[in-house]
N, C-alpha and C positions, 0 to 999 in steps of 0.2 A: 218396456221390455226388461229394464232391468230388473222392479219387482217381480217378475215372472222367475228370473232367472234368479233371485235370492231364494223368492217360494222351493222351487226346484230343488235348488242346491241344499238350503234347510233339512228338505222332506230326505232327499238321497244322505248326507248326512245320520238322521236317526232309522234311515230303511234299516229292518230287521229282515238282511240276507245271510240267514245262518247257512238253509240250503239252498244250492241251486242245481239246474237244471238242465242240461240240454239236451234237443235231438239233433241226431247227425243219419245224414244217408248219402253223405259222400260228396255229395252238390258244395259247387264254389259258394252258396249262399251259407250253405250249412259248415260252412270251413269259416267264415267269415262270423257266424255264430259263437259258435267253438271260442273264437279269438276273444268276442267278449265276455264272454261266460268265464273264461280264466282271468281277464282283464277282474272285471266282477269279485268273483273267489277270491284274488289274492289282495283286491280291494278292502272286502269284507268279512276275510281270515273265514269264509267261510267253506264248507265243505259240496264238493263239486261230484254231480252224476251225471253220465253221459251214457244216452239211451241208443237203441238204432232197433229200429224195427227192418226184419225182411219180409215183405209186404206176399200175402197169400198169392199164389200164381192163378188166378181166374180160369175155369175149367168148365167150357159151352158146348150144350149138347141141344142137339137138335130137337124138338118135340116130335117130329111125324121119321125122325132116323130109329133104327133099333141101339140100345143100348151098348156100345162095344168098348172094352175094355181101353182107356188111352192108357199111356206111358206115364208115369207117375213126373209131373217136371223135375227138375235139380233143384234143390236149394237154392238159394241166396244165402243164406245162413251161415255159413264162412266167409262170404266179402262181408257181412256185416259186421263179425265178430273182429279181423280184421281191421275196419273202420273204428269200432270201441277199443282195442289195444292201442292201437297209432295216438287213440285223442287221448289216451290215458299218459302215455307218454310222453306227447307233448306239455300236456297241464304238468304232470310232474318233473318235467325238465322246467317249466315255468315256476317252478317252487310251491304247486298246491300240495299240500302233500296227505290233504282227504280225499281223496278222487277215487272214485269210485265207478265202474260200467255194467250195463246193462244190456244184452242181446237177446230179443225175443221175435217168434214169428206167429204173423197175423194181421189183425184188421193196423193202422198203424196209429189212427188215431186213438184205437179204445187202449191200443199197449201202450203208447203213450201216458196216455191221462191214468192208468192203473199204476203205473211207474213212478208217477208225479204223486199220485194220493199217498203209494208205500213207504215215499219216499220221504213224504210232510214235507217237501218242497215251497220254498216262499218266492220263488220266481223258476219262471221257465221260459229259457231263451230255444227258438224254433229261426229257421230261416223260412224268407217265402221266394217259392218257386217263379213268385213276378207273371202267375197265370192273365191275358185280359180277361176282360168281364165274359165275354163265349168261355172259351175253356173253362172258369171257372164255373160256370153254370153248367156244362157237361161231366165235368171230372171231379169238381168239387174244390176244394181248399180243405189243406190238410190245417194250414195254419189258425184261417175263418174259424174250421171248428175247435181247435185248441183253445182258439181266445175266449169261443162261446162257453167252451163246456169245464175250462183249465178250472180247478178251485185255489188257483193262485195268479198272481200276475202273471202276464206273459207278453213277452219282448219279443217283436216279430221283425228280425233284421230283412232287409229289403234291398235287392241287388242296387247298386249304384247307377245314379242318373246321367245321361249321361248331356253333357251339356251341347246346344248345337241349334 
């Protein structure tokens, strides 16, 4: 173990984390993210982005119904930009002082990963939602597909276990 833990320490040592990365939507995992993303940054005197997608409001219309006009939903798009101030503020009260955010709305994973490319991002820290393997096979994994599709690393914080 302990050569693992030399390997490790070596590799994190010459990591080239100039930028980093994070998504936030407000979740205790995605605050717990946050935490090491600035942990990170001020590790790696590197410069810190903090994304927040507000995810499309899904809009189902019957096929044998006629066509009728719905109510167009409300936004998210203010609790999200809200969420990107708050973490801007806390990293720069942590002393990052590149920090930088990002509020977009849409699919979340593809405004994610468009953010990380613009961004030339060398790690992207995400929380996960801790879906079981059902939900995740109905709903998806936002995190699953960040890992698949990130063209950077990505650190996927994971609610705590709990012992028992």
């Amino acid at each position: 173990m302990a050569l693992y833990d030399a390997a490790v320490q070596s590799w994190m040592d010459r990591a080239p984390f100039h930028r980093i990365a994070v998504a936030t939507d407000g979740s205790e995992n995605a605050a717990a993210a946050l935490a090491i993303a600035i942990d990170l940054a001020k590790r790696y005197s590197a410069d810190l982005l903090v994304i927040a997608v507000a995810p499309l409001a899904p809009v189902f219309a019957s096929p044998n119904e006629p066509l009728v006009p719905a109510a167009v939903p409300q936004s998210t798009v203010p609790r999200y930009r809200e969420l990107i101030d708050a973490a801007i503020a806390e990293a720069r009260s942590a002393g990052i002082p590149n920090v930088s955010g990002v509020c977009e709305e849409g699919v979340v994973v593809d405004e994610v990963l468009a953010q990380v490319g613009a961004h030339r991002s060398d790690l992207l820290i995400v929380g996960s939602r801790g879906l079981s393997a059902a939900k995740r096979l109905v709903l998806g994994s936002v995190s699953a597909a960040l890992v698949t599709h990130a063209p950077c690393p990505v650190l996927v914080v994971r609610p705590p276990t709990t012992a028992g």
